[in-house]
KOLDO-396102 format. One record per residue (C-alpha): residue number from 1; x, y, z; residue in one letter. Coordinates in steps of 0.25 Angstrom, whole numbers. Example, Ala and Ser with C-alpha at 12.3 -4.5 7.8 and 13.67 -1.06 7.14 Angstrom:
REM KOLDO-396102
<num: 1, X: 49, Y: -18, Z: 31, residu: A>
<num: 2, X: 55, Y: -4, Z: 29, residu: S>
REM end
This chain:
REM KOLDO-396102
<num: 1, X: -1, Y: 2, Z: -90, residu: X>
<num: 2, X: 1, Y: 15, Z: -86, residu: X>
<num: 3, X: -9, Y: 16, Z: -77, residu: X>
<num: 4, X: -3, Y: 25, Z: -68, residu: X>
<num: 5, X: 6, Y: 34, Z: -77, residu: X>
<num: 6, X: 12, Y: 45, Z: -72, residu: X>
<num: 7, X: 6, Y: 41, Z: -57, residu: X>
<num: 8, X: 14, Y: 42, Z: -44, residu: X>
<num: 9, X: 11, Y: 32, Z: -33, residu: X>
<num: 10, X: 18, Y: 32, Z: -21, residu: X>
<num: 11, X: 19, Y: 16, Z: -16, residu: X>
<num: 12, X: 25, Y: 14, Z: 0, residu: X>
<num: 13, X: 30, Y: 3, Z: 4, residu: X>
<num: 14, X: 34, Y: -1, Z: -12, residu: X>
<num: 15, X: 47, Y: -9, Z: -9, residu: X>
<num: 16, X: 38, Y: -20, Z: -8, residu: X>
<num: 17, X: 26, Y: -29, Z: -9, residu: X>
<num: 18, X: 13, Y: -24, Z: -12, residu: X>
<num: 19, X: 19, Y: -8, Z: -13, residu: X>
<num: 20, X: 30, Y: -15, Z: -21, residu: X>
<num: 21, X: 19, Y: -21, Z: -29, residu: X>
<num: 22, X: 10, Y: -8, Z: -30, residu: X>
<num: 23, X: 22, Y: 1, Z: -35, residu: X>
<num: 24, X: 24, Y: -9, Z: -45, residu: X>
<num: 25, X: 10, Y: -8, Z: -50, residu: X>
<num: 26, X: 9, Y: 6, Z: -51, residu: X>
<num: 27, X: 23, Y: 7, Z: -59, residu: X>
<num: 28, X: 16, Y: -1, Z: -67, residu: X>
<num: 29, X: 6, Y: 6, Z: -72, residu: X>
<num: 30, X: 17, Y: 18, Z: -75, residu: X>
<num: 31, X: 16, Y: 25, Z: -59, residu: X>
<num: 32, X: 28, Y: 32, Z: -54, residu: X>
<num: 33, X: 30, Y: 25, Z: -41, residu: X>
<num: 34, X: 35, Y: 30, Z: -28, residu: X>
<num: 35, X: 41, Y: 18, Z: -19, residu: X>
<num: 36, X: 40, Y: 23, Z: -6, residu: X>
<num: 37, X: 47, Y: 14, Z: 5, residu: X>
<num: 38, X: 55, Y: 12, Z: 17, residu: X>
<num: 39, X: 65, Y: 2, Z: 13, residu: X>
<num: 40, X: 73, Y: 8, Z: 2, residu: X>
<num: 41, X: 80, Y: -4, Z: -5, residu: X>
<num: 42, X: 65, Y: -10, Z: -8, residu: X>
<num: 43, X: 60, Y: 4, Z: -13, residu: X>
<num: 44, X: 71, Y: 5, Z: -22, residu: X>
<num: 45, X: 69, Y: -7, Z: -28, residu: X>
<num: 46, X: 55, Y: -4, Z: -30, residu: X>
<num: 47, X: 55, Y: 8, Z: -37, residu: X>
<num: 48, X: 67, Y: 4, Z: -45, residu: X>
<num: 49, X: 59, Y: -9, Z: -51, residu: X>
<num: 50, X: 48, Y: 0, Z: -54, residu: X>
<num: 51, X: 54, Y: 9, Z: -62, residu: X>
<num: 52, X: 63, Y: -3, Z: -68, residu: X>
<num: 53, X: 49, Y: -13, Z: -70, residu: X>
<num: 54, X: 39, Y: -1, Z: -74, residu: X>
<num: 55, X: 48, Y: 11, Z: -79, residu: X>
<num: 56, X: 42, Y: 7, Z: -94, residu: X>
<num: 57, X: 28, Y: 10, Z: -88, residu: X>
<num: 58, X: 33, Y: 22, Z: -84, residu: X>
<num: 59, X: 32, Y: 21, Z: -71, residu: X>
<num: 60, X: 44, Y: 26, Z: -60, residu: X>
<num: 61, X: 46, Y: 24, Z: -46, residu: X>
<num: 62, X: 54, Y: 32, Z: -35, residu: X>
<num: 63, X: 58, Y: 25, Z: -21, residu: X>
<num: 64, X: 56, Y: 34, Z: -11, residu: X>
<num: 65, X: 61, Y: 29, Z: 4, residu: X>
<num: 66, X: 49, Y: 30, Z: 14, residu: X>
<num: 67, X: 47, Y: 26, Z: 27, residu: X>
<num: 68, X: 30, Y: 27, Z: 27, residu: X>
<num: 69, X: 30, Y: 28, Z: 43, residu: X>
<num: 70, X: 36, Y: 42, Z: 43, residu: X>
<num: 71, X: 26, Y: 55, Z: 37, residu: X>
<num: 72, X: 40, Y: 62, Z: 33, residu: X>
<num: 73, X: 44, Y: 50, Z: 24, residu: X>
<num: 74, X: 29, Y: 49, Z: 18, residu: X>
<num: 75, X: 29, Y: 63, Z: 15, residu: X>
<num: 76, X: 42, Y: 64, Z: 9, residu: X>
<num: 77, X: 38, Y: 50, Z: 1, residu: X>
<num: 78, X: 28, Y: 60, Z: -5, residu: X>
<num: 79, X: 35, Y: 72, Z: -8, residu: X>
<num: 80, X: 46, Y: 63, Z: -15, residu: X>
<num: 81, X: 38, Y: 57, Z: -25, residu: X>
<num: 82, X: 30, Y: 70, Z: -28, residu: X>
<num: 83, X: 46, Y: 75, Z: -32, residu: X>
<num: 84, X: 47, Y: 63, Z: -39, residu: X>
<num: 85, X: 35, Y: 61, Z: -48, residu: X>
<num: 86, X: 27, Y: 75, Z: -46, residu: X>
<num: 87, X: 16, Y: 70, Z: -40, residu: X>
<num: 88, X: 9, Y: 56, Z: -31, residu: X>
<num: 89, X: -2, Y: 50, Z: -38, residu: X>
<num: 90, X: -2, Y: 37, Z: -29, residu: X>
<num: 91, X: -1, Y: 33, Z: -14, residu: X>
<num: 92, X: 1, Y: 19, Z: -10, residu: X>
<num: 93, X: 2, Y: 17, Z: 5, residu: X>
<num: 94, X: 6, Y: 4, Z: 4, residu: X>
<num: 95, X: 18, Y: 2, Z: 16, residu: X>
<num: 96, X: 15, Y: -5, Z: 28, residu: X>
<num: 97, X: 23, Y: -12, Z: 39, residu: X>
<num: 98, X: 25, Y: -28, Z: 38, residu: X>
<num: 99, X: 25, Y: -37, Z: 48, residu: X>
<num: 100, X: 20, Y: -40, Z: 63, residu: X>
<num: 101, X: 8, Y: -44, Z: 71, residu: X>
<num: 102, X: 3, Y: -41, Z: 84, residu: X>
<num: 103, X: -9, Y: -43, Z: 94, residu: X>
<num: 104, X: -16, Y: -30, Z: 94, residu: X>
<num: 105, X: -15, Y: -30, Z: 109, residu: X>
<num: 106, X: 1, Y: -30, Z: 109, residu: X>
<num: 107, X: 1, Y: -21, Z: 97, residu: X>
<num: 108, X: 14, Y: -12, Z: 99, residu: X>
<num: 109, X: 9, Y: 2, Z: 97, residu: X>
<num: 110, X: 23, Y: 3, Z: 88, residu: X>
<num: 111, X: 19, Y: -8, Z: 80, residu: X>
<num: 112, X: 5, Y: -2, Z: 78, residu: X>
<num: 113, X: 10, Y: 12, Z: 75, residu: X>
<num: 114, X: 20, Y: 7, Z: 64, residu: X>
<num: 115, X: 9, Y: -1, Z: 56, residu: X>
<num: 116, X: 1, Y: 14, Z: 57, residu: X>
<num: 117, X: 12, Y: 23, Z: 52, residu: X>
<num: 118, X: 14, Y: 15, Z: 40, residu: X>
<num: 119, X: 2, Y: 9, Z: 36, residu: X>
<num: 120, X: -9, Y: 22, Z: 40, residu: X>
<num: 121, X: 0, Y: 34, Z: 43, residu: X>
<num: 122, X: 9, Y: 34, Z: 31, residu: X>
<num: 123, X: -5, Y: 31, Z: 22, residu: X>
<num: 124, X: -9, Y: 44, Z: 28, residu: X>
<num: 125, X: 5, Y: 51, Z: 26, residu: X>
<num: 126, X: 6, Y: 47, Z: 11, residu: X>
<num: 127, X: -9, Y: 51, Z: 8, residu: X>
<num: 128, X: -7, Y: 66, Z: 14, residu: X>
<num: 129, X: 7, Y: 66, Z: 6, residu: X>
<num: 130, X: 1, Y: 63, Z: -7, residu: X>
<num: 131, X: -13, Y: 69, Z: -3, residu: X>
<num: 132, X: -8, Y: 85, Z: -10, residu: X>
<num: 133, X: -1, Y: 78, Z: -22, residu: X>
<num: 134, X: -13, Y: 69, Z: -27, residu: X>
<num: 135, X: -25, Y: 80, Z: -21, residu: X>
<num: 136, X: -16, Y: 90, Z: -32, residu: X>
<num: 137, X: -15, Y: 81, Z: -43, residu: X>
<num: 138, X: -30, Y: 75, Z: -40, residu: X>
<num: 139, X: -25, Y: 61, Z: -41, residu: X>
<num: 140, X: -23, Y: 53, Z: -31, residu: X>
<num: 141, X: -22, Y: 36, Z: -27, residu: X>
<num: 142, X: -20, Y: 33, Z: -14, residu: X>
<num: 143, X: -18, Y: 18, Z: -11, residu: X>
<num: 144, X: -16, Y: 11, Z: 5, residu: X>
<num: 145, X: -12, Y: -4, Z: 6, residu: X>
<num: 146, X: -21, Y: -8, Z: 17, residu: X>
<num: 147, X: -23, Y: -22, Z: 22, residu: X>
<num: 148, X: -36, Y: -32, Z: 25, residu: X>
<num: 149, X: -27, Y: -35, Z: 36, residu: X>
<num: 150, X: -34, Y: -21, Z: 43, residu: X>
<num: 151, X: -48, Y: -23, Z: 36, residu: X>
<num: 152, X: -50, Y: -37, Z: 41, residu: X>
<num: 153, X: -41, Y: -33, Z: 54, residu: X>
<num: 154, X: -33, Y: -46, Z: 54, residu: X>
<num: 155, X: -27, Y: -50, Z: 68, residu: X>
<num: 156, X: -13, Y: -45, Z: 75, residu: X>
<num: 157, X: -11, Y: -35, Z: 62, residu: X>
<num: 158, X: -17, Y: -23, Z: 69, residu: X>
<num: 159, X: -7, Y: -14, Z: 66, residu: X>
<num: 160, X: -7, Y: -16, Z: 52, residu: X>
<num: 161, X: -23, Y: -18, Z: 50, residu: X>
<num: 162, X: -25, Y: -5, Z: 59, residu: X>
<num: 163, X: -15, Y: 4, Z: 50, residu: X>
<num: 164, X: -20, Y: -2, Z: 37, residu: X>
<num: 165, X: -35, Y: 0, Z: 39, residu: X>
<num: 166, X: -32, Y: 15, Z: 45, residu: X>
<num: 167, X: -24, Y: 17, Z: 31, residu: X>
<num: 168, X: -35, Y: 11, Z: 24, residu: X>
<num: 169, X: -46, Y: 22, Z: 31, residu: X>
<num: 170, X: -36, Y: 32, Z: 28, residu: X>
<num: 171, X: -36, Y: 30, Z: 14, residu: X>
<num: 172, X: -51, Y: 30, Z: 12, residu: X>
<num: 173, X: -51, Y: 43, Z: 18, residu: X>
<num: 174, X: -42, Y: 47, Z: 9, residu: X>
<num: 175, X: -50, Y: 42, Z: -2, residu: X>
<num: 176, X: -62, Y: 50, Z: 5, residu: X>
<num: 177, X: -55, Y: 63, Z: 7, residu: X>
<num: 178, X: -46, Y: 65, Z: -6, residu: X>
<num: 179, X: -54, Y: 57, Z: -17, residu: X>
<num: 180, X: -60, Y: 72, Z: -20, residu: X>
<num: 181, X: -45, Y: 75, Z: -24, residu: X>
<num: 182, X: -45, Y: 62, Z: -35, residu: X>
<num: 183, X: -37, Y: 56, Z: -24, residu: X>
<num: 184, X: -41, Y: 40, Z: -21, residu: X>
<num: 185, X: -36, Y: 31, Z: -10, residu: X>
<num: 186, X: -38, Y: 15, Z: -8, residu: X>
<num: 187, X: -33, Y: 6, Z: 0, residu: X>
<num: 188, X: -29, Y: -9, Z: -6, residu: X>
<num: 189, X: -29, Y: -20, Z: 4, residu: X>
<num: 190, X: -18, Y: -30, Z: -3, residu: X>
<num: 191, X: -14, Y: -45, Z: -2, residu: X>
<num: 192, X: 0, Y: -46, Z: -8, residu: X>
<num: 193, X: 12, Y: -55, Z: -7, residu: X>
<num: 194, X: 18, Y: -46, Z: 1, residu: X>
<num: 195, X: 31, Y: -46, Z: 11, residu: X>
<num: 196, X: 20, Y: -46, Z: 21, residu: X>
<num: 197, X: 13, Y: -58, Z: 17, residu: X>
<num: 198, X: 24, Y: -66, Z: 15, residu: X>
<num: 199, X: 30, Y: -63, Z: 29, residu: X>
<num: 200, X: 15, Y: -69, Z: 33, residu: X>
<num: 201, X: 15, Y: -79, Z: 27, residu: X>
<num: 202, X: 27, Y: -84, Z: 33, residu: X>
<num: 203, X: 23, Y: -80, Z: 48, residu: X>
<num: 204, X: 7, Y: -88, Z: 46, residu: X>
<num: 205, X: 9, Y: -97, Z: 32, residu: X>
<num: 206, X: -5, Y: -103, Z: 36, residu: X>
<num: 207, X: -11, Y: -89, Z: 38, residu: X>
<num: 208, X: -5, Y: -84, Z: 25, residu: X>
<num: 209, X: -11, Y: -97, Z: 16, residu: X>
<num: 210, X: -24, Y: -94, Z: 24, residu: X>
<num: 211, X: -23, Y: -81, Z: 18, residu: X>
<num: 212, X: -19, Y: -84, Z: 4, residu: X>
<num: 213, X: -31, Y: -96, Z: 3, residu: X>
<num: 214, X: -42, Y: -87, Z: 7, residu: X>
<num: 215, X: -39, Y: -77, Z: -4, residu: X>
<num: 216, X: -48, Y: -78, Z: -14, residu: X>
<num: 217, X: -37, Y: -77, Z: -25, residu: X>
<num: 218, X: -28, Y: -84, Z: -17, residu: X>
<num: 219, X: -15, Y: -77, Z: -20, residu: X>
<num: 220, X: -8, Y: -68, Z: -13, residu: X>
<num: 221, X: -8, Y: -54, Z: -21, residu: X>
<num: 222, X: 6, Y: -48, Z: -28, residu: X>
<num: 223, X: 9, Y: -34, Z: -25, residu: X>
<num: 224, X: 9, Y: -29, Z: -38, residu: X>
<num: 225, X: 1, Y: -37, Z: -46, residu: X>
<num: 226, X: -11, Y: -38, Z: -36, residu: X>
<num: 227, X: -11, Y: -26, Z: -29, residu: X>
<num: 228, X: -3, Y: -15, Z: -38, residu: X>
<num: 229, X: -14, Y: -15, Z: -48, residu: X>
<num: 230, X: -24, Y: -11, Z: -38, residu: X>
<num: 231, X: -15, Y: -1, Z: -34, residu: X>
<num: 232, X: -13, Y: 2, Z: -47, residu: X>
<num: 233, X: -31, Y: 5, Z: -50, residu: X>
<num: 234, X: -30, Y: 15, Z: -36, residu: X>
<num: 235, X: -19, Y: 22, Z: -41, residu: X>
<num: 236, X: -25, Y: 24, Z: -56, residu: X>
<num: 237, X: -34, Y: 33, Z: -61, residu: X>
<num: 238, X: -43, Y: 22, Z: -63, residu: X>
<num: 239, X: -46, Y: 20, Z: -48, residu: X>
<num: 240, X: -51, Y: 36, Z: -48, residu: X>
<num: 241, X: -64, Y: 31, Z: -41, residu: X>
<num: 242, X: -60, Y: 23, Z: -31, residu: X>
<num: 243, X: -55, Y: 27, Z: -18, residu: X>
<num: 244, X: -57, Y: 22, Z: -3, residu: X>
<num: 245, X: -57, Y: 7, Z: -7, residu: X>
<num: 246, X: -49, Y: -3, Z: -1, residu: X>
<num: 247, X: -46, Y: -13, Z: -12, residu: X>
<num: 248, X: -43, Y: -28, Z: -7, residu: X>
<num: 249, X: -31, Y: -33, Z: -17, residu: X>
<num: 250, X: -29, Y: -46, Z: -10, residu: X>
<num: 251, X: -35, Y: -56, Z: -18, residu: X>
<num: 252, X: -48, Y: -57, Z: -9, residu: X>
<num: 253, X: -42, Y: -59, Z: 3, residu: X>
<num: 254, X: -52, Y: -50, Z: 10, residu: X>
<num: 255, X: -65, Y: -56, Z: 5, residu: X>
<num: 256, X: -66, Y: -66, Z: 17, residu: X>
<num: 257, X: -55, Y: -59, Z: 25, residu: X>
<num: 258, X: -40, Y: -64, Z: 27, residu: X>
<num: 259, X: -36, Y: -77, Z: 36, residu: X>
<num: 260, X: -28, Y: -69, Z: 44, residu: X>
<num: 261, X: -28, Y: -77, Z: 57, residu: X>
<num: 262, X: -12, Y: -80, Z: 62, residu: X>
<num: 263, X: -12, Y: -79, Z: 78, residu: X>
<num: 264, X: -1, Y: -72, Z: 88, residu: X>
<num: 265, X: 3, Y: -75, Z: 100, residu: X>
<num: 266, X: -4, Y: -67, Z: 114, residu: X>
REM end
């Protein structure tokens, strides 16, 4: 316990599922957390359970309203929990749209550009914001929820595996340029119970037990207890040596690649 003592991780898209799950796992270990999300009755909730759950650990939590998409409302994000807490420690990019798939052929640039704001362009607005903070302090851990949806490039996803694996070479050049600064970055590609799987596993049920069975542990992941302790390790001290990785926290799912193989109409 206490792990993270005095830290402060900034977590987007913490109102729920694995960001849910990651905050919960740094508070944990005595963070201050910053839930940073758009809808506010969740974030709320989320940083109100942290303090109420892990307060004794010493850990604290804010709820800052943030809409990811816009460079004003990153930004600011950062500023507020800098007045908050004194300082940012941590960076989790974790937000990312749900939902939808599209032949690439009939890809709506709209479609294509809202996948890209969230999941690579607020990455890089959040790692310029904190970049000042954590090269003054020289401490820095910077962690970006990618997708082997992108590494394996699974069909009619494009969108999202195209903005995932650009925020994924993102963060290894941040790893390149600013380790010199004690500043890491890793990426951790997560299989969770999430909002996300469970509305796929109501649109393909075959598909999603396709999935499931060819996981070697053959469960699908929880938030917090499966992939917030491997948030936990890159945002310690502990993890001082490792930076550029991409960490697979998905039970081995990407060992012999994903079942992935639902069809859409032309």
């Amino acid at each position: 316990m206490g792990r993270l003592q005095d830290k402060v991780a900034i977590v987007t898209g913490a109102g729920q599922g694995i960001g849910l799950g990651v905050a919960r796992a740094l508070a944990s270990e005595g963070a201050r957390v910053v839930c940073a999300n758009r809808n506010k009755e969740s974030g709320e909730s989320a940083a109100a359970a942290l303090i109420k759950d892990f307060g004794s650990c010493g850990a604290d939590a804010r709820f800052f309203q943030t809409d990811v998409s816009s460079r004003e409302s990153v930004f600011s994000l950062v500023e507020k929990t800098v007045a908050a807490f004194g300082g940012v420690d941590v960076l989790v990019n974790n937000a990312t749209p749900t939902g939808g798939t599209s032949r690439l052929e009939v890809m709506e640039d709209a479609f294509m550009d809202a996948y890209l704001k969230v999941n690579y362009s607020a990455a890089f607005w959040g790692m310029q914001a904190v970049f000042p903070h954590m090269k003054k302090k020289g401490y820095g851990r910077i962690i970006t929820m990618c997708s082997l949806n992108g590494i394996n490039a699974h069909q009619y996803t494009a969108m999202y595996n195209g903005s995932k694996e650009a925020a994924r070479a993102l963060t290894r050049t941040a790893a390149v340029e600013w380790g010199r600064y004690g500043i890491t970055a890793n990426v951790i590609c997560p299989f969770a119970n999430t909002p996300s799987w469970q509305g796929f596993q109501k649109f393909d049920p075959e598909g999603a037990s396709r999935i499931l069975n060819g996981n070697p542990i053959r469960y699908v992941g929880d938030s917090e207890k499966d992939i917030g302790p491997v948030a936990v390790f890159l945002s310690s001290e502990e993890s001082r040596y490792v930076t550029g990785n991409t960490l697979h926290a998905d039970g081995g799912g990407h060992i012999n690649g994903v079942a992935w193989k639902f069809e859409l109409p032309e």
